[in-house]
C-alpha positions as CSV (number, residue, x, y, z in Angstrom):
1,X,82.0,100.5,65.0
2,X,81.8,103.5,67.6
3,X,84.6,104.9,68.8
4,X,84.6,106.3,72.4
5,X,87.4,108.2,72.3
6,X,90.7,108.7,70.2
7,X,94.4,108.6,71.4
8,X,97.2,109.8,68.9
9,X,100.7,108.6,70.5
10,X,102.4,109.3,66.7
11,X,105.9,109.9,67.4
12,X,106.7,108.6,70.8
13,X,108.0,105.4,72.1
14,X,108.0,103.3,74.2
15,X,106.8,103.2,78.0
16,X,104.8,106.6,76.7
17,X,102.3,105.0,74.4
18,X,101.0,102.3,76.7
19,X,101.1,105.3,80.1
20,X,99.1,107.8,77.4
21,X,96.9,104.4,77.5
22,X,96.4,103.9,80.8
23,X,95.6,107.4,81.6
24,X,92.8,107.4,78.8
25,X,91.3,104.7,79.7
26,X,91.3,105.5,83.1
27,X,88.9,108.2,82.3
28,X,86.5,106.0,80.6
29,X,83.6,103.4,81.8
30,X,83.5,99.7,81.1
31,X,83.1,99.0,77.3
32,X,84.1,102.0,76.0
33,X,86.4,101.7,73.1
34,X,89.4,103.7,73.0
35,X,91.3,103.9,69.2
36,X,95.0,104.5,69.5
37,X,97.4,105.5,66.8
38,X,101.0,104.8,67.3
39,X,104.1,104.6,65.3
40,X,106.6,102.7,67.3
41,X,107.2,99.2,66.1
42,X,107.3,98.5,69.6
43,X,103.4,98.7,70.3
44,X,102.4,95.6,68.8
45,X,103.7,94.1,71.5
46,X,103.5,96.5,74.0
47,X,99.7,96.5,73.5
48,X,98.9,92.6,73.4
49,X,100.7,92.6,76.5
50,X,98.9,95.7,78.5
51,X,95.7,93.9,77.3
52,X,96.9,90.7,79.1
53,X,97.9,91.7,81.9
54,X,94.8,94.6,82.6
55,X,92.0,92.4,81.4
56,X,91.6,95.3,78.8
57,X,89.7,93.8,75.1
58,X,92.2,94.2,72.3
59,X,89.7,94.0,69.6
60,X,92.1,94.9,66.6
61,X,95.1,95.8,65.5
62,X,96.4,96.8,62.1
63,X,99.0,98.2,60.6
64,X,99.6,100.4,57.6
65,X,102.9,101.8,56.3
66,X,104.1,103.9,59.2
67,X,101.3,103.1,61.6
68,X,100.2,100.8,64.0
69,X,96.0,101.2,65.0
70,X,94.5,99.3,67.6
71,X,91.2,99.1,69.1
72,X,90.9,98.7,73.1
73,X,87.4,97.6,74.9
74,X,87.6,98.8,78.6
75,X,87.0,95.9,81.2
């Protein structure tokens, strides 16, 4: 899968991974994907959310030990 662009929000929490978001994507066009990598347990949530209420794709989301990836299509 092609990846548009790549956010690293490692280390912050929560409102700053889903702003970091919003400001990436803002600098995208429609159906660009946008990766993010986050470690607050927080952003699973966070993210389904932001992709609910923006209209934004959430077309994965995974988890390994200490990270949280997820995969965002731009409306």
């Amino acid at each position: 899968m092609h990846i548009d662009k790549e956010l690293d929000v490692r280390g912050v929490n929560c409102p700053l991974p889903i702003l970091r978001t919003k400001q990436s994507l803002s600098e995208m066009i429609s159906g660009q994907i946008l990766r993010i990598i986050a470690t607050d347990p927080g952003a699973v949530i966070d993210f389904q959310v932001f992709a609910d209420q923006t209209g934004n794709e959430l077309m994965m989301m995974s988890e390994t030990t200490d990270e949280f990836i997820f995969l965002l299509k731009k409306k």
